[in-house]
Structures are given as C-alpha cells and as structure tokens.
C-alpha positions in Angstrom: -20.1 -30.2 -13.1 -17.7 -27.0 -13.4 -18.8 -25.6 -10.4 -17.5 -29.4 -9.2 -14.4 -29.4 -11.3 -13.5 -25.9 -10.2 -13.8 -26.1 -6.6 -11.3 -29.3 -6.4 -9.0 -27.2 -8.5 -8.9 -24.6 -6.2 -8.4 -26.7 -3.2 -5.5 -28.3 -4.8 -3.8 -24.5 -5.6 -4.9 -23.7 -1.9 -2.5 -26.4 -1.0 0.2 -26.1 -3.4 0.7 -22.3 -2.3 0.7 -23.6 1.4 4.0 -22.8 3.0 5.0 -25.3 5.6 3.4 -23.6 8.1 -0.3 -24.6 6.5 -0.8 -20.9 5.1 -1.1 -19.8 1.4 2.1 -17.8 0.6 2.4 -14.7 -1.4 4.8 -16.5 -3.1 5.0 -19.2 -5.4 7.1 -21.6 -5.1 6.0 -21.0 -1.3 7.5 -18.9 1.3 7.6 -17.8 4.6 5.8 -14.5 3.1 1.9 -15.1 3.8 -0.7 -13.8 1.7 -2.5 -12.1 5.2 -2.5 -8.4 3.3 -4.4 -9.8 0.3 -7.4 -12.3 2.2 -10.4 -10.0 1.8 -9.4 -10.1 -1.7 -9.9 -14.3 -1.9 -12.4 -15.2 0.6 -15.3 -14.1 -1.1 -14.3 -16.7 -3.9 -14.0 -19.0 -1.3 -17.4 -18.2 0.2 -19.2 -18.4 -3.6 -17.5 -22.2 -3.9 -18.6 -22.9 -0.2 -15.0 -23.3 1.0 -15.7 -22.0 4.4 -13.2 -24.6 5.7 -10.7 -23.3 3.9 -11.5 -19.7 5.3 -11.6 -20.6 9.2 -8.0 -22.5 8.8 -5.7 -20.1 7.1 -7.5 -17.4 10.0 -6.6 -19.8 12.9 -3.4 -20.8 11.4 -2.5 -17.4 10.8 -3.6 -15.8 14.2 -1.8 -19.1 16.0 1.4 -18.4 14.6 1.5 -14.5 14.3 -1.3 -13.1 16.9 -3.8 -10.1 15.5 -1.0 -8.3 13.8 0.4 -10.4 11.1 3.3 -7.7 11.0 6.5 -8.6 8.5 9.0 -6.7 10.7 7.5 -6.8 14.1 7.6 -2.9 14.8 4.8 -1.2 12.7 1.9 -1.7 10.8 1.1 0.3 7.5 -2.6 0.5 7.7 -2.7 0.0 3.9 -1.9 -3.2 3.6 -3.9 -4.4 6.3 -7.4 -3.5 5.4 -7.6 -6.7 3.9 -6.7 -8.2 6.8 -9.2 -7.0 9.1 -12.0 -7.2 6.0 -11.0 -11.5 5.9 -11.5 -11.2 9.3 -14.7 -9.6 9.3 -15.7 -12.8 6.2 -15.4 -15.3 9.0 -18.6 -16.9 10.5 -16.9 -17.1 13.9 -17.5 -14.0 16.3 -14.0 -14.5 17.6 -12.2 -13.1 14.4 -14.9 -10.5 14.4 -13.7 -9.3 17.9 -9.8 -9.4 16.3 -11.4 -6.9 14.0 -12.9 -5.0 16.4 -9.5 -5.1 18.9 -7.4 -4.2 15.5 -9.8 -1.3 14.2 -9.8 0.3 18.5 -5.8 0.3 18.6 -5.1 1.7 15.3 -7.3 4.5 15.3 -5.2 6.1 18.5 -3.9 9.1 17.9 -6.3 10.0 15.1 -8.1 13.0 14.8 -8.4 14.8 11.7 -7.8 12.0 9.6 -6.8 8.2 10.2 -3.1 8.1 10.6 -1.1 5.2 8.1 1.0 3.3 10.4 0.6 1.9 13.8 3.6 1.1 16.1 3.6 -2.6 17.3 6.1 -1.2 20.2 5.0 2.4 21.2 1.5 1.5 20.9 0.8 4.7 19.0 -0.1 5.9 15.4 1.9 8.1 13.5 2.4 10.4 10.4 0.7 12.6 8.3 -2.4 12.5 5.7 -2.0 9.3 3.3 -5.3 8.7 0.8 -4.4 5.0 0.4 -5.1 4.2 4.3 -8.5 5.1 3.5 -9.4 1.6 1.8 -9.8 0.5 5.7 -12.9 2.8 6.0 -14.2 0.8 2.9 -14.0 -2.1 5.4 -15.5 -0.3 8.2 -18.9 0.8 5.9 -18.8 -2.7 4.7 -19.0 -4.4 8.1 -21.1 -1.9 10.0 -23.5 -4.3 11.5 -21.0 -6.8 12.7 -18.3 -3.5 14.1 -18.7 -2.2 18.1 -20.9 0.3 17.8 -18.3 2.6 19.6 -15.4 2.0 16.7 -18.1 2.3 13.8 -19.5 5.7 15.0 -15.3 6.8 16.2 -14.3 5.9 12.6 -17.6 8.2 10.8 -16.3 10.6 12.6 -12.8 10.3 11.6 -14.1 10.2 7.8 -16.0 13.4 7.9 -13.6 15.3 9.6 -11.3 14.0 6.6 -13.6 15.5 4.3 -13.4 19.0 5.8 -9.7 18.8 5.6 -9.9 17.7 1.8 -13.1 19.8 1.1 -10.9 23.3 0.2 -8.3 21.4 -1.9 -9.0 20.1 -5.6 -7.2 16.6 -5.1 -6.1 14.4 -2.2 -2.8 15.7 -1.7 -0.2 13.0 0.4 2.7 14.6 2.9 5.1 11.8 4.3 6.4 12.8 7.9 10.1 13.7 6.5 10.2 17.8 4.6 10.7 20.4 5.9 9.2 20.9 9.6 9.0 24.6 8.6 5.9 24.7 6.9 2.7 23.6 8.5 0.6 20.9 7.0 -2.2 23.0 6.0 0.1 25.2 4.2 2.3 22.6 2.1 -1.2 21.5 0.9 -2.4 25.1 0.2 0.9 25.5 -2.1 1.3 22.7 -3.6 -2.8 23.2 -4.5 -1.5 26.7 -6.3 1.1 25.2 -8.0 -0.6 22.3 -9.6 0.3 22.2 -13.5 2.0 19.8 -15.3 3.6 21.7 -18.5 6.3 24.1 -18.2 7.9 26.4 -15.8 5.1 25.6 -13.3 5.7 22.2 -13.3 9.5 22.7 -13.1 8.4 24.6 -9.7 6.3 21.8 -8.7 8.9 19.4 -9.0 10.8 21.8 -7.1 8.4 21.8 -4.3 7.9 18.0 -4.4 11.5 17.5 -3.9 11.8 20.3 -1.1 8.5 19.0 0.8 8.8 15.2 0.3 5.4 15.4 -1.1 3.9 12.2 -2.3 1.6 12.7 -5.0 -0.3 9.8 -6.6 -3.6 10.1 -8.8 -6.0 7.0 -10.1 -3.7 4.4 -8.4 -4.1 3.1 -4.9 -3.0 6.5 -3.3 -6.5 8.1 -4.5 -8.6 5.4 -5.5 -8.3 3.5 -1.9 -9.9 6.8 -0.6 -12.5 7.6 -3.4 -13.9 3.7 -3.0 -14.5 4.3 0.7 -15.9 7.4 -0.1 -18.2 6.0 -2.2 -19.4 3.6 0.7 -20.0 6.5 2.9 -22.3 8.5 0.2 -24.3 4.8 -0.2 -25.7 5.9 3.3 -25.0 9.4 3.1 -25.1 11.3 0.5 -24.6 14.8 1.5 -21.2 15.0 0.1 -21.6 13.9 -3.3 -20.4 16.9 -4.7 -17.3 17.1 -3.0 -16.9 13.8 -4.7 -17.7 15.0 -7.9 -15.1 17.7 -7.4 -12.5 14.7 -6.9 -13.3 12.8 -9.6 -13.6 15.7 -12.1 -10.6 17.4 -11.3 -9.0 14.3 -12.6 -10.7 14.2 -15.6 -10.3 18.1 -16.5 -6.4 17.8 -15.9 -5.1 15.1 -17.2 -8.0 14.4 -20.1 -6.5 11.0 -21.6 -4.7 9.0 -20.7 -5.0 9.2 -16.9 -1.4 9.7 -15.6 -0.2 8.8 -12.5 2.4 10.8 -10.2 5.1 9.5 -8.6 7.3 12.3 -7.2 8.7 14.0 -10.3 7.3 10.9 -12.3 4.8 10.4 -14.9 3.0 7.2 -16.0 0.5 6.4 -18.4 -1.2 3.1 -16.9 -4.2 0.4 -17.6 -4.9 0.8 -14.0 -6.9 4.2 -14.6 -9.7 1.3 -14.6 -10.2 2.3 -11.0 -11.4 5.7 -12.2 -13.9 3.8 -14.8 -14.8 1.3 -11.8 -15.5 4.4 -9.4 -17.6 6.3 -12.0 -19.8 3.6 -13.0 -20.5 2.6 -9.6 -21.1 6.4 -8.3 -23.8 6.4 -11.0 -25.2 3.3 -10.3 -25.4 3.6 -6.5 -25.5 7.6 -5.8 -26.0 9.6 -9.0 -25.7 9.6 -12.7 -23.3 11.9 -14.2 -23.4 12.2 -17.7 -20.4 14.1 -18.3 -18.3 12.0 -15.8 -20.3 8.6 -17.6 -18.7 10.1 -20.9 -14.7 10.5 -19.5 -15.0 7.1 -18.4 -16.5 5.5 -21.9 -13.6 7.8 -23.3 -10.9 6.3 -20.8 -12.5 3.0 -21.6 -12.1 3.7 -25.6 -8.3 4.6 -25.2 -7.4 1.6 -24.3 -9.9 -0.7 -26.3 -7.8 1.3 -29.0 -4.5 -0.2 -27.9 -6.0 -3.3 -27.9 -7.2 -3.3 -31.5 -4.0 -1.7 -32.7 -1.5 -4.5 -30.6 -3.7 -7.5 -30.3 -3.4 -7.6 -26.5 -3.6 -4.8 -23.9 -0.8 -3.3 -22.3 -0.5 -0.4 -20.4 0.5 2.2 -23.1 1.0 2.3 -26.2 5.2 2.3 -26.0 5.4 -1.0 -23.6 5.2 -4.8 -24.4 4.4 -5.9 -20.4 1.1 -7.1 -19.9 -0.1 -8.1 -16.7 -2.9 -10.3 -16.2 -4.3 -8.4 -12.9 -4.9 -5.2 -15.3 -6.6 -7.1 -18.3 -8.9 -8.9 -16.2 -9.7 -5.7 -14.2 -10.6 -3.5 -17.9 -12.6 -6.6 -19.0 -14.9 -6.1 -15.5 -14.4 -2.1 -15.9 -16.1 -2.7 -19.5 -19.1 -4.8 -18.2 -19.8 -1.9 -15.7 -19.8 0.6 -18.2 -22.0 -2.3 -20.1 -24.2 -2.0 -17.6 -24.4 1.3 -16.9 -24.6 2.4 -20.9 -27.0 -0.6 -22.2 -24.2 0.1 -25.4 -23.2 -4.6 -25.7 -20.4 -3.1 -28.0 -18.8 -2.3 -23.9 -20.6 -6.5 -23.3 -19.0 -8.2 -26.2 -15.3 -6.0 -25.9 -15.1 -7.2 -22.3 -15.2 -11.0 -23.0 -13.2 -10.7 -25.7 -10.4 -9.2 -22.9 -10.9 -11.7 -20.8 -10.6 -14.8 -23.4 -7.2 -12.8 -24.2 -6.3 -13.8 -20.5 -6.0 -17.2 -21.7 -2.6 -16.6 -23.0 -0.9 -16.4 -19.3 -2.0 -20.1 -18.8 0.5 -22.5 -18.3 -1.0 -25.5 -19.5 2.1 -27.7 -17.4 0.8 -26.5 -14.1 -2.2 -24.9 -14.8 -1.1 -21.8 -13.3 -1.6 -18.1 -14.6 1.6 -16.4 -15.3 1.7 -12.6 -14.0 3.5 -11.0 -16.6 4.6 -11.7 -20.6 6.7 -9.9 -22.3 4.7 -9.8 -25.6 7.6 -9.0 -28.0 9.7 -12.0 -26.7 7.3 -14.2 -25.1 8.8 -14.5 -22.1 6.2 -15.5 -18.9 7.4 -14.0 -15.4 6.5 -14.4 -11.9 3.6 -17.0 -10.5 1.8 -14.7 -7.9 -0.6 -17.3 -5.2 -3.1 -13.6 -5.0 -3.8 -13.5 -9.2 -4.1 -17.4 -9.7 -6.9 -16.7 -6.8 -8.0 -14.0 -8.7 -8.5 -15.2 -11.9 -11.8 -16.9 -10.9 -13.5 -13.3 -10.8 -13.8 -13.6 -14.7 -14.4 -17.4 -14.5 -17.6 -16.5 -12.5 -18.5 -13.5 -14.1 -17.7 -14.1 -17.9 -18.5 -18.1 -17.5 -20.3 -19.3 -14.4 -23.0 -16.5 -14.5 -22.5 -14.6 -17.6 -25.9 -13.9 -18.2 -26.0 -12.0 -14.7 -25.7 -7.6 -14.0 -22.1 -6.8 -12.9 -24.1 -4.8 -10.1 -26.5 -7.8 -9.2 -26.0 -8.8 -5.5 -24.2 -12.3 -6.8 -21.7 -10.3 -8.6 -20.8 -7.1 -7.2 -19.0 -8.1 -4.1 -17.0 -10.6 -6.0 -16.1 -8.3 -8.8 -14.8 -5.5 -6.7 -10.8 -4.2 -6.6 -10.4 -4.1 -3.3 
C-alpha cells in the first residue's frame, strides 16, 4: 500500500514541477530552468517505483526542445554539470539515448590528453582549460556504463583517467588551476609550488594566499571539486586496483591536515561544513569494495562523531557549530553516511543515530503542500527555498530508512539508490 501511495505522490510532484514545456524544472514554482544537470540523480527512484514512463518523456521532451546539449547559454558546456546528463541518458531502456551518450562522451573528450578538459565549446567545437577534479564525476559515469559505452570512447576515456593519475601521482592533493594567472609559469610548476607551500597557519599560509591570488588557483577539498574525482576513482580501483595507494595518499593527506572538522577551501576561504560526509561516504565504500583501512575507518567514525556531537548539543544538525542553517540535502546525506559506517563497523549505535537524523528531516515538511523545504533557519524558524531535485531526493531515506530498512546500505537494492552522485 505505501509503495502504492508513494508512487501516485510522486507522479503528482512530477507534474507540479513540470514547466510548461512538460519538463520538471529546477525550480519551484516552475521555470524555464530544467532539472537536465540533476536526472541521474532522480531516475533511479523512478526506476525502483517502475516509473519508466516518466523517464522516456522528460528524455524525449528534453532532447525535442534542446537537442544532445541541454546548454543554458548556448556557447559552452561545463562538463560538471553534465555528467548527470549523460548518466540519465545512459538509465534509459531505449538505445537511442544511449547513442546521445555515446555522441556526447566522443565530442567532449577532443582536445584531451593528460586529463579530461571542463568545458566544451558548443561553437568552436573544442575543449578547453586546465585540470579541474570536479569534471571527473563524468568518469564515474563512464565505469558505471561500460557495457552499454562504444568500446572506442570507454577504452579513450581509461586512458584519459590513468594518464590523470600520473599527473596527480607526485602531488599530495588534487590541485585545480583555472585558465586565467599568470601565463608565466607552466602548469606543472604552479602545482609543484603551490604543493610546497601547502600550510594553513601562519606566515606560510599568508604566502599561500599570496600565491592563490597571484595564480588564480582554485583550491577545494571534501566538496565536489575533490570528491567528484575520488568517487570515480573509486570506480576505476573496483576493476582495477593497482592504484589504491595513490588513493590512499589522497584520502589521508586530508585527514593528516586538516584532522577535524574537514575544512573546505575556497580561494583564501575557509569552511567548516556537514558535507565532509563525502569523505565518510568515500572511506566506507573504499573499504567495502577495495580495501579496509583501519586507520582511514577510524578518521571517518571520528568525522562522523563531530557532528553526531553538534547534533546532541543543538537538537538538529547544522553545518558547524556557529550557524543555525540547516539544509535538508546534508542531513539526509549524514543519516546515509552513518548507515555505511553501520555497516562497515557492525557498532548499531552508527544504525540507531542515523534514523534518528533522518526522522529530524521531518521538520522541513510542509504539511500545506506536502513539499520539503530546503533550508530553516533554526533560531527564527523561517523555511526557504522549495528545490524540484531535494523533494525527489527525499525518497532515498523513505526507501532506505522505511521501505527496506531491514536491508545493507551496500546490498545491490540499495547502493545505487543511496549514492551522492
């Protein structure tokens, strides 16, 4: 009966966030902004409820109105936000949207040698600038979807990968230059630099900040710039595993230098965020699928702890201790990040702290419209922002917390649906 009541509900939000061209819109109430960036994330909750329908229409309707590049401004694509694109079109049962795929994943690879360059021009035909971690979530697409990609693409896009990690292999983090700085340093030495002058106290960090500013160096660590790489990685090692401890090197160096919280860099920036649940997420499943680290197990059962910490000491979790935001994409991400390290541990303390995060999500319902809120301000209760992509996304806890509680986070019914892609 819930499986029955759900699936009507989510064909009626389906067409409420329909914009009047008969696609869901990032927006709510909806707009001529599409939700094309965000599919891959949806469609395998529309493939558990057997909404295939739904699927094949927002692809046609999508493809009719905008062709293979779904582009906002009709002159480039940044590669980031489309690997979702080309993984929805890859969730399809018809071959045709497969060969989009295929077409999509041939033209934005030109150029690419070393590594896979961000953004593709819609009018020169032709990729360009430099080394950017967070395109690398398109190679998590590309391992996924081997059997169904040219043969030609798949083994072009292996090779791209592993000539990445040689680049990456002599540097302790994934380092990301923008094509603007100074053209009077080479590549390979703005990375060699900035590697030496990687601190975060003092004078050093004054110099680094320096540097940063003087090299237009972008510099991100736990969020999408690193994780989006370190996910695909972990792809690749599921089939070869060669390079696990270059992987390990990654992953550590993060946890020796910034201990906890994990901070994330933003140009001269710091920020203590939730979202260092993509560290927890990567470490459980790297010792699930390729290798259990102990010590790395332990930072992410610590990183876990910090903010189990805020959420006993606030009553609900937000993102550091000094903030009252809290944003329903990040709670329900921690709950699934604790039933990993559940599953990985055997400790239920992780079991029973992880459904208790997840019944806090009840508090961005809006019982009106029976719509999740995004954000609320906890010290005035004020709700913000409807988002089509979260109400969607909200039914990864309904299935995994409700629907098949009883089931492993890394059984084959769940792990698809409950990764962060």
């Amino acid at each position: 009966m819930m499986h029955t009541s759900l699936r009507g509900g989510i064909i009626e939000k389906v067409n409420l966030f329909k914009n009047e061209h008969g696609i869901i819109s990032s927006e709510y109430p909806p707009t001529k902004e599409i939700i094309s960036n965000n599919l891959d994330d949806l469609f395998p909750f529309f493939k558990y409820f057997d909404l295939n329908d739904i699927i094949e229409e927002q692809l046609k309707n999508i493809v009719d109105r905008y062709g293979k590049f779904p582009s906002k401004n009709k002159l480039d694509v940044p590669l980031w936000s489309y690997d979702e694109w080309i993984g929805a079109l890859f969730l399809s049962n018809d071959k045709k949207y497969h060969k989009i795929g295929n077409e999509i994943l041939s033209d934005v690879a030109i150029n690419s040698d070393t590594f896979l360059r961000p953004v593709y021009s819609l009018t020169s035909r032709k990729a360009f600038s430099n080394f950017t971690p967070r395109v690398y979530g398109l190679f998590e697409v590309v391992f996924e979807n081997k059997d169904i990609i040219d043969k030609k693409i798949y083994e072009q896009y292996c090779e791209i990968f592993e000539k990445t990690l040689l680049l990456i292999q002599k540097n302790d983090f994934l380092p990301v230059i923008d094509k603007k700085g100074l053209p009077l340093f080479s590549q390979e030495f703005k990375m060699n630099l900035l590697n030496s002058f990687y601190y975060n106290n003092g004078i050093k960090r004054k110099v680094k900040v320096f540097l940063i500013t003087i090299l237009d160096y972008r510099f991100r660590k736990t969020m999408k710039e690193s994780t989006n790489f370190l996910f695909s990685f972990l792809e690749y090692l599921k089939f070869n595993s060669t390079q696990k401890n270059l992987y390990k090197k990654l992953i550590k160096n993060i946890m020796l230098t910034d201990s906890i919280p994990v901070k994330t860099f933003a140009n001269e920036a710091e920020y203590t965020v939730c979202q260092s649940t993509a560290i927890i997420d990567n470490i459980c499943d790297f010792s699930y699928f390729i290798e259990r680290d102990i010590e790395m197990i332990n930072y992410a059962v610590l990183l876990a702890d910090f903010f189990i910490d805020i959420f006993h000491k606030k009553g609900y979790l937000s993102r550091n201790y000094e903030t009252d935001i809290v944003m329903l994409d990040e709670v329900m991400d921690f709950a699934i990040a604790l039933k990993r390290i559940y599953s990985i541990t055997s400790n239920t303390e992780y079991r029973d702290m992880a459904e208790k995060i997840f019944d806090s999500c009840k508090i961005f319902l809006c019982e009106d419209t029976n719509l999740h809120y995004t954000y609320i301000d906890m010290k005035t209760n004020k709700r913000t922002h409807i988002d089509p992509k979260y109400n969607f996304l909200f039914l990864k806890g309904v299935i995994i917390f409700e629907l098949e509680k009883g089931k492993d986070i890394y059984s084959d019914e769940l792990y698809s649906l409950s990764k962060d892609r």
